[in-house]
NUKE-791746 format. One line per field, with one value per residue (C-alpha): x, y, z; residue number from 1; residue in three letters. Coordinates in steps of 0.1 Angstrom, whole numbers. Layout:
<recs>
px: [X, ...]
py: [Y, ...]
pz: [Z, ...]
num: [NUM, ...]
residu: [ALA, ...]
</recs>
This chain:
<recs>
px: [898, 871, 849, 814, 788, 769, 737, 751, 779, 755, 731, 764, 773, 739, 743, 781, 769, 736, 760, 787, 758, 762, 796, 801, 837, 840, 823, 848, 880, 916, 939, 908, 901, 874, 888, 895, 897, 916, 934, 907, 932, 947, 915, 882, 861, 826, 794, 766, 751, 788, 787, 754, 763, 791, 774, 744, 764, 782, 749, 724, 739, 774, 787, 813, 799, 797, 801, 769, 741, 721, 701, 730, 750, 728, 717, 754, 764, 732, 743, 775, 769, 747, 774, 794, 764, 767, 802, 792, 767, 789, 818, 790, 808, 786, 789, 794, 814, 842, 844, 870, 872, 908, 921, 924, 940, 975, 964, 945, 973, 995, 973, 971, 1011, 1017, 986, 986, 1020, 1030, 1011, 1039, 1072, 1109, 1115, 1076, 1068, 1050, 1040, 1037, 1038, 1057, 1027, 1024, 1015, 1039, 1014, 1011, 1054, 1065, 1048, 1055, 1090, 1087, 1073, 1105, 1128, 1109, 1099, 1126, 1100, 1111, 1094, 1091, 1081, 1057, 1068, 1046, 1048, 1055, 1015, 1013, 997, 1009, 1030, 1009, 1036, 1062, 1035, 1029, 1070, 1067, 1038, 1052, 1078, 1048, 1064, 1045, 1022, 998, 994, 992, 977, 964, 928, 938, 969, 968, 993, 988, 949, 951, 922, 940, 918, 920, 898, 918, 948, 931, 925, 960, 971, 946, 961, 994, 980, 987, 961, 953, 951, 935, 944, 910, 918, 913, 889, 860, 852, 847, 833, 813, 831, 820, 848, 826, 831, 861, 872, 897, 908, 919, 901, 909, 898, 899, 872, 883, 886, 849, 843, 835, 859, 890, 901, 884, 892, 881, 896, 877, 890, 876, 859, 882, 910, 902, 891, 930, 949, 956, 948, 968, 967, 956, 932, 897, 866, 888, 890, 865, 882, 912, 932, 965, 975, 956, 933, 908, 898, 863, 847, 853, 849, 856, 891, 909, 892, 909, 901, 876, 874, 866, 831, 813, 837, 826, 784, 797, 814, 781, 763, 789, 781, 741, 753, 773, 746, 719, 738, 745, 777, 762, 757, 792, 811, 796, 806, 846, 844, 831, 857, 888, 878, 881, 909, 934, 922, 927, 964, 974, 972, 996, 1031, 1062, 1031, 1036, 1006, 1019, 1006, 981, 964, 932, 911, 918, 898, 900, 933, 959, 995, 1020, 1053, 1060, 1095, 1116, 1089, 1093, 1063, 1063, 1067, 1033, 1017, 1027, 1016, 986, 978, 985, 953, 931, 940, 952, 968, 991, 1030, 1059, 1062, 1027, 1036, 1051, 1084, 1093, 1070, 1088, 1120, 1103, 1085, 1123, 1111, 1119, 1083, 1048, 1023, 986, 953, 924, 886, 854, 820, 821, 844, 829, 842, 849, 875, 895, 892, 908, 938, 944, 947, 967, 993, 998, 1003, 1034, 1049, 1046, 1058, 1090, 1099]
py: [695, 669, 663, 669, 646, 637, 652, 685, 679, 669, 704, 723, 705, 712, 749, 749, 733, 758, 788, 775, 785, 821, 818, 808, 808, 776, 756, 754, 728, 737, 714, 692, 688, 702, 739, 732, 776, 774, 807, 832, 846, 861, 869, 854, 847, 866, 860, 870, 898, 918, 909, 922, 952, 961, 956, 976, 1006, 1008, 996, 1021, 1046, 1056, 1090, 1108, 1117, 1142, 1171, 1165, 1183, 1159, 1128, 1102, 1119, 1118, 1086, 1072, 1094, 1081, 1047, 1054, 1074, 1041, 1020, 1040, 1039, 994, 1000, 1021, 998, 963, 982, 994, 1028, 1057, 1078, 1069, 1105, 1079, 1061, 1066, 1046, 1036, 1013, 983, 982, 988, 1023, 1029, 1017, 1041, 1071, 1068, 1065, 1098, 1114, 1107, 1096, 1132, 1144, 1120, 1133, 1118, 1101, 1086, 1048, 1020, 985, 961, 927, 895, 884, 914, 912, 938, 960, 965, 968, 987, 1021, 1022, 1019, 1049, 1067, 1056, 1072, 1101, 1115, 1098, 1077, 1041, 1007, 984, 940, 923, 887, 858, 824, 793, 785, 818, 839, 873, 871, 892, 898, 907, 933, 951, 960, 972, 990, 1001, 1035, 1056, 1063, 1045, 1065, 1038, 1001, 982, 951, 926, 908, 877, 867, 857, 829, 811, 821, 835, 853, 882, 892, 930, 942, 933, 946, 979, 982, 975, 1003, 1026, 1019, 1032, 1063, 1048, 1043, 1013, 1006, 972, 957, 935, 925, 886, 893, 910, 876, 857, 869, 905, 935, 962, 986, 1006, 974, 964, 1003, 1009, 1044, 1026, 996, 989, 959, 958, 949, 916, 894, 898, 887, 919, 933, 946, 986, 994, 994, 1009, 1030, 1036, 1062, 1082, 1112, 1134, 1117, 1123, 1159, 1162, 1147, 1167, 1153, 1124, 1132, 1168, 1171, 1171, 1164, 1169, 1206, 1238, 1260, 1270, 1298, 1302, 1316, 1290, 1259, 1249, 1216, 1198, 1181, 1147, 1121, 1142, 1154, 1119, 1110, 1133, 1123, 1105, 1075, 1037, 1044, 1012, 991, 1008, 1005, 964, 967, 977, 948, 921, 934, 927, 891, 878, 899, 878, 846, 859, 853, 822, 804, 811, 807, 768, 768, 777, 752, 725, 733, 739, 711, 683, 699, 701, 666, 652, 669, 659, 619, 630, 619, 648, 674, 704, 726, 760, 774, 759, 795, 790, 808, 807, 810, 795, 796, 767, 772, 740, 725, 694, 675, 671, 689, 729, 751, 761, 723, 714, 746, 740, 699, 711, 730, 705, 686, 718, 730, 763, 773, 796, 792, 817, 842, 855, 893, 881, 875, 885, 861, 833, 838, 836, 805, 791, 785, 798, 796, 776, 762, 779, 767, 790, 788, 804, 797, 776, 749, 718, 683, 665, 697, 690, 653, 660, 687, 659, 627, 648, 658, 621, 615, 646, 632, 596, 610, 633, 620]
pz: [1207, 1204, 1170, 1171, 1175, 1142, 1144, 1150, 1124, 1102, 1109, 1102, 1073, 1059, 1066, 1049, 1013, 1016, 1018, 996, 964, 972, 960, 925, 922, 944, 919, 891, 887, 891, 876, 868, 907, 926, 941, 981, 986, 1022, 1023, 1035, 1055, 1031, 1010, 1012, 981, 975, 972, 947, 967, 968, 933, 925, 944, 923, 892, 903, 909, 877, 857, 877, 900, 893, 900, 920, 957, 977, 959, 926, 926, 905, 913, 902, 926, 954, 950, 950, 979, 1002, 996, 1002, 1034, 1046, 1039, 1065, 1088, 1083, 1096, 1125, 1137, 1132, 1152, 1176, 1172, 1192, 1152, 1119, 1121, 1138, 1107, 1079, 1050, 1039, 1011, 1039, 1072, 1063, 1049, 1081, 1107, 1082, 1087, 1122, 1121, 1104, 1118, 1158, 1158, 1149, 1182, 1202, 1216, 1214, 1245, 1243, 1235, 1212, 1221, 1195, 1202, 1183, 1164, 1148, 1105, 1090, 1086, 1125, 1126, 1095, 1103, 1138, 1130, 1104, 1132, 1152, 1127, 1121, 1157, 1178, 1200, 1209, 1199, 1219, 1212, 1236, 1237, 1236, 1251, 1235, 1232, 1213, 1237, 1247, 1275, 1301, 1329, 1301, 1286, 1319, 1326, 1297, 1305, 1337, 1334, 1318, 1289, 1264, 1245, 1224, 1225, 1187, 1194, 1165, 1176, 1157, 1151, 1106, 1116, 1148, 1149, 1181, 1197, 1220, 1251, 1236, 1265, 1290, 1275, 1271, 1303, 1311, 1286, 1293, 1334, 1320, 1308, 1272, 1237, 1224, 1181, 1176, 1145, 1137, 1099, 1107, 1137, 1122, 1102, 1129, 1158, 1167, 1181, 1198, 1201, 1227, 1253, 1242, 1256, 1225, 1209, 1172, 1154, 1123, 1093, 1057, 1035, 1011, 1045, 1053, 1022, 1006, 974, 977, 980, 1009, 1048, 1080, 1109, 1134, 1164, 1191, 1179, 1206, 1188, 1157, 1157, 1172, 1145, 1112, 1081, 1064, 1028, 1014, 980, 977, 1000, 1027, 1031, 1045, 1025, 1005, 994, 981, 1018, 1040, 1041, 1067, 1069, 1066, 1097, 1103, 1088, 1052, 1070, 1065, 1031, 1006, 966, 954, 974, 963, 959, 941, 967, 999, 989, 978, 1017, 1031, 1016, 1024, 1063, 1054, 1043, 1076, 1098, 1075, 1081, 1122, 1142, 1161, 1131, 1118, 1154, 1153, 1118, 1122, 1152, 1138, 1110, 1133, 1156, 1131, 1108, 1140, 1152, 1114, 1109, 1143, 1131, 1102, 1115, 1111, 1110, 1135, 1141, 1155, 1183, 1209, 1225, 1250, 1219, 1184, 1149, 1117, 1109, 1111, 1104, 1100, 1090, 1079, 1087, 1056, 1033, 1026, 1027, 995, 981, 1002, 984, 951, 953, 971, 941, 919, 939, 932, 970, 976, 1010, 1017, 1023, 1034, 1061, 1059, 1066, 1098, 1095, 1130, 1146, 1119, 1140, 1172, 1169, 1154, 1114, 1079, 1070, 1073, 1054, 1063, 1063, 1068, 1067, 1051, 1060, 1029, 1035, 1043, 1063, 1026, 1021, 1051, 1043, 1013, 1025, 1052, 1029, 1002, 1031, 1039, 1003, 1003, 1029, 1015, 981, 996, 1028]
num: [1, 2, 3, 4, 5, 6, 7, 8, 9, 10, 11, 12, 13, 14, 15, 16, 17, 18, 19, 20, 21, 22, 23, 24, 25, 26, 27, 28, 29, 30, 31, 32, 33, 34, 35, 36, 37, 38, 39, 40, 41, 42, 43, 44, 45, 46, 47, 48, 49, 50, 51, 52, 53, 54, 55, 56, 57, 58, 59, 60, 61, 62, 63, 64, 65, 66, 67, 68, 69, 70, 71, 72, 73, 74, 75, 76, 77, 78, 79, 80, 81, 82, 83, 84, 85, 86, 87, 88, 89, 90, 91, 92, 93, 94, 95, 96, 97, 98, 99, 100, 101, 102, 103, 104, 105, 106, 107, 108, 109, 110, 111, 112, 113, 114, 115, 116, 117, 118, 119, 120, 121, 122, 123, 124, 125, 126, 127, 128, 129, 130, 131, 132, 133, 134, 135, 136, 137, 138, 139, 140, 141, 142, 143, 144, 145, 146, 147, 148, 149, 150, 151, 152, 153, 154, 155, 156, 157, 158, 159, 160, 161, 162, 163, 164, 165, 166, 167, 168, 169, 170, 171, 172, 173, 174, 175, 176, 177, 178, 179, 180, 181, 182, 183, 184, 185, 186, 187, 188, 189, 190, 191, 192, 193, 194, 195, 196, 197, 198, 199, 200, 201, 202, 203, 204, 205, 206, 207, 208, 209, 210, 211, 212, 213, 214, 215, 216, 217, 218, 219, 220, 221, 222, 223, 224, 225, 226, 227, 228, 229, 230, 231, 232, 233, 234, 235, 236, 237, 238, 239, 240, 241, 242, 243, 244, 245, 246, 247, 248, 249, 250, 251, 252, 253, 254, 255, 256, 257, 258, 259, 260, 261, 262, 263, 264, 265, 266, 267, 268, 269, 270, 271, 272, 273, 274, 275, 276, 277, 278, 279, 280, 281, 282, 283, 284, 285, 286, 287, 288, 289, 290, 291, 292, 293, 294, 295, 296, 297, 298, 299, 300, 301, 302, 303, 304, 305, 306, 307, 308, 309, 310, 311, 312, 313, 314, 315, 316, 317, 318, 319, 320, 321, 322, 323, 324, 325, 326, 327, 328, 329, 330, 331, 332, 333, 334, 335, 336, 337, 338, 339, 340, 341, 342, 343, 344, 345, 346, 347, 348, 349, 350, 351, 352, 353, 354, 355, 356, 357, 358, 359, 360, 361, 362, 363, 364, 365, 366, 367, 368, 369, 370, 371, 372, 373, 374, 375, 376, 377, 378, 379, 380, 381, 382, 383, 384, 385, 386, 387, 388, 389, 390, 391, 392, 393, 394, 395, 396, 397, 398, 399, 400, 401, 402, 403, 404, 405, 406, 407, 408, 409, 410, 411, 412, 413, 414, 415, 416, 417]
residu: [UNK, UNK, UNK, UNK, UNK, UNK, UNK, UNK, UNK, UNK, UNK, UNK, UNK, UNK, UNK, UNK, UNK, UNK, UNK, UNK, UNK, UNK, UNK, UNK, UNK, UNK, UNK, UNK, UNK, UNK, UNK, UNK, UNK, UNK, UNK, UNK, UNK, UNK, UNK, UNK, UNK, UNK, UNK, UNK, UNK, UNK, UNK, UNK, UNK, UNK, UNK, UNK, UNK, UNK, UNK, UNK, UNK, UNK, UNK, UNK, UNK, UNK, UNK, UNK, UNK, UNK, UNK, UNK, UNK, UNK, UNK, UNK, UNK, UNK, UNK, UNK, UNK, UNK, UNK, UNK, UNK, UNK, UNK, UNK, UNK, UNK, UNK, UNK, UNK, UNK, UNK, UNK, UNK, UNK, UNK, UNK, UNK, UNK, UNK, UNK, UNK, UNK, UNK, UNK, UNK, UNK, UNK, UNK, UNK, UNK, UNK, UNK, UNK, UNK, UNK, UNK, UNK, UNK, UNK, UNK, UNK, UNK, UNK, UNK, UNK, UNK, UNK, UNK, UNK, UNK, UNK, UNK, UNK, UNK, UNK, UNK, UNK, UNK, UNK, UNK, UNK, UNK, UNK, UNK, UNK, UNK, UNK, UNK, UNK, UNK, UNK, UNK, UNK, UNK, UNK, UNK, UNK, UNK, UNK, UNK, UNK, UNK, UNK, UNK, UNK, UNK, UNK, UNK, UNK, UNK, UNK, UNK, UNK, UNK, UNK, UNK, UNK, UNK, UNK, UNK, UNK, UNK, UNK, UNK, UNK, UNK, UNK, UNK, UNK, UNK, UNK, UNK, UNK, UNK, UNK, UNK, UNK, UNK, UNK, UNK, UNK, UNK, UNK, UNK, UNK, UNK, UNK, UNK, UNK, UNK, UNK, UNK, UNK, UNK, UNK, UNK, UNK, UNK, UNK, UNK, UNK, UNK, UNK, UNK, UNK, UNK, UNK, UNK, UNK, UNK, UNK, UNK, UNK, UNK, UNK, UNK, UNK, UNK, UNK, UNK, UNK, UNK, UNK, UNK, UNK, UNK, UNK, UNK, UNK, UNK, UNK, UNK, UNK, UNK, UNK, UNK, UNK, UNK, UNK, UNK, UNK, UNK, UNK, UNK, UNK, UNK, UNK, UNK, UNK, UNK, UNK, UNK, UNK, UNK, UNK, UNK, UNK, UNK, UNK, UNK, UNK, UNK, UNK, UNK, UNK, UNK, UNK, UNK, UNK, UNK, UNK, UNK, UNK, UNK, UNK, UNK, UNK, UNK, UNK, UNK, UNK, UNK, UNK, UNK, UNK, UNK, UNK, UNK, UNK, UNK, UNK, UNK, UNK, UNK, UNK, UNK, UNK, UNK, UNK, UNK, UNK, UNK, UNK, UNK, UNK, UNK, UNK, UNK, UNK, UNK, UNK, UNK, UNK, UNK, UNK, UNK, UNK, UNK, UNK, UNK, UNK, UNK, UNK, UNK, UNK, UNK, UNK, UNK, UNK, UNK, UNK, UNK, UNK, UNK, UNK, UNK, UNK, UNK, UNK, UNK, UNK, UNK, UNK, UNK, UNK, UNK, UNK, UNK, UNK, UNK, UNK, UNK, UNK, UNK, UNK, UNK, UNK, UNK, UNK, UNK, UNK, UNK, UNK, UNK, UNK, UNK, UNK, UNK, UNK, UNK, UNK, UNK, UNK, UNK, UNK, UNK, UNK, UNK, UNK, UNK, UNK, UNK, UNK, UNK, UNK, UNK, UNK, UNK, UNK, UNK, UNK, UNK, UNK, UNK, UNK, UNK, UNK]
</recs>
């Protein structure tokens, strides 16, 4: 990758530091330095308006949905019900029937395991591939040892791509019942071609669940061209609050699948004999659901459809660009992974220095990345180490910041090597 030239660097710069005053957290000290936030992978930080909207629906609107006759509850209900209608239109889903809100995505890859997977047969089959966070392993494997179908691992290549010709003989006895694909790989950034995998599924006669919890952030999707049956994300990564998560499924699909969880809101009718159950999406959202976080989920949408994907795709290049040109001068530094397309995540080792020791020295310099396994302790294997060190980007994170990660990583490796 080549650096930018400064008059556009200088533009995106400019837009960085204007968006970094939505979000107040950045501006404190950790450790008396300036806070370098680099692990929005794991969760990014918020800005005022999913604040505001948080504290405007426990200061002015609260009340359990759905089911109130009085003004509070239909007040909280409509914005809750518009929320779901935000979600609809950023998937470009034909309905906002198709959407369910979940805690995150783990609770929406988990619904589908139980729920669909209890529609497959023994003798039918998953593919998941190596890159896979746990979230996108664990419950298929459930589903392995509770139905009796078999699992099977897609590898990837040593640039961290899917391995394409390996996918399709795996593809090819018809057995294989639903592909689980991530979009965006949390570790090595890598940006899957999910509609052409689709296609390849759908070829086999098989589903296709796309796991978009990094994706979403970064670029649009349309789950309508992208030709998937699954699409899931959860909420914190998009810089909206925690608790809440999105499946999105086929409405044919949907109406097949019983429910996931029995209670309230999800039912027609009951009796002590028999239960009917509501229309979707109601039938997959039993209880009462996390209603100030889903209305605070509709307005971190408004806020990156404000700022508009262009604006943040030249952003994350500009910041990928020169962070993977500046750690690539840094001598005994291995970036992982070298995929065609990849977003705003970098994962690394460093010879003679363990992950954790990076993270914790890091810290000490008011940086925070993250260090381990990263849910993905699979892919760790594959790519032949314990663990990495990972950098990921916001829209906030400016040149200075990767300045700063890269001169304090020559100063670890000064200091322990």
């Amino acid at each position: 990758m080549t650096f930018m030239t400064d008059p556009v660097q200088n533009d995106i710069e400019g837009k960085i530091l204007q968006l970094r005053k939505d979000f107040p957290i950045l501006a404190q000290k950790v450790h008396g330095k300036p806070l370098v936030f680099l692990d929005s992978a794991a969760s990014a930080q918020k800005p005022v308006k999913v604040i505001e909207a948080l504290r405007a629906v426990f200061t002015s609107q609260y009340a359990n949905i759905h089911r109130g006759l009085h003004w509070m509850s239909e007040k909280t209900t409509q914005a809750y019900e518009e929320s779901r209608q935000k979600v609809a239109r950023f998937l470009g889903a034909p309905t906002s029937q198709e959407i369910i809100f979940t805690k995150n995505s783990t609770e929406a890859i988990n619904l589908v395991s139980y729920s669909y997977g209890s529609l497959l047969k023994p003798g039918q089959a998953i593919v998941i591939s190596e890159m896979e966070h746990h979230a996108n392993i664990v419950p298929w494997q459930l589903l392995r040892d509770r139905v009796g179908i078999e699992l099977r691992v897609a590898p990837i290549t040593d640039c961290g791509e899917l391995d394409e010709e390996a996918f399709k003989t795996l593809l090819s006895d018809g057995k294989v019942a639903l592909v689980a694909l991530t979009h965006m790989s949390n570790v090595l950034g890598t940006i899957v071609d999910i509609q052409h995998y689709a296609a390849l599924a759908h070829a086999a006669g098989a589903k296709i669940l796309v796991d978009g919890s990094q994706s979403v952030v970064h670029f649009p999707v349309h789950v309508t061209d992208l030709d998937v049956d699954f699409y899931t994300f959860t909420g914190h990564k998009l810089y909206g609050p925690t608790g809440v998560g999105v499946l999105w499924a086929r409405s044919e699909i949907l109406h097949a699948m019983p429910p996931f969880m029995g209670g309230g809101d999800m039912i027609s009718s009951v009796s002590f004999e028999h239960t009917t159950w509501a229309d979707i999406p109601h039938k997959f959202e039993a209880g009462t659901p996390a209603i100030a976080e889903v209305i605070a989920l509709g307005a971190a949408i408004d806020y990156v459809e404000e700022i508009g994907f262009e604006t943040l795709k030249n952003i994350e290049r500009y910041q990928l660009s020169y962070a993977i040109e500046k750690l690539s001068q840094i001598n005994s530094l291995k970036i992982l992974g070298s995929a065609s397309k990849r977003g705003g995540v970098i994962s690394f080792v460093m010879e003679g220095v363990h992950p954790h020791d990076m993270a914790t020295l890091l810290d000490k310099n008011g940086i925070a990345i993250r260090a381990g396994q990263h849910c993905a302790e699979p892919l760790m294997k594959r790519l032949g180490v314990f663990a990495t060190a990972r950098a990921s980007f916001g829209l906030y994170n400016t040149h200075e910041e990767i300045e700063t990660l890269a001169k304090t990583l020559l100063q670890i490796r000064t200091l322990l090597q």
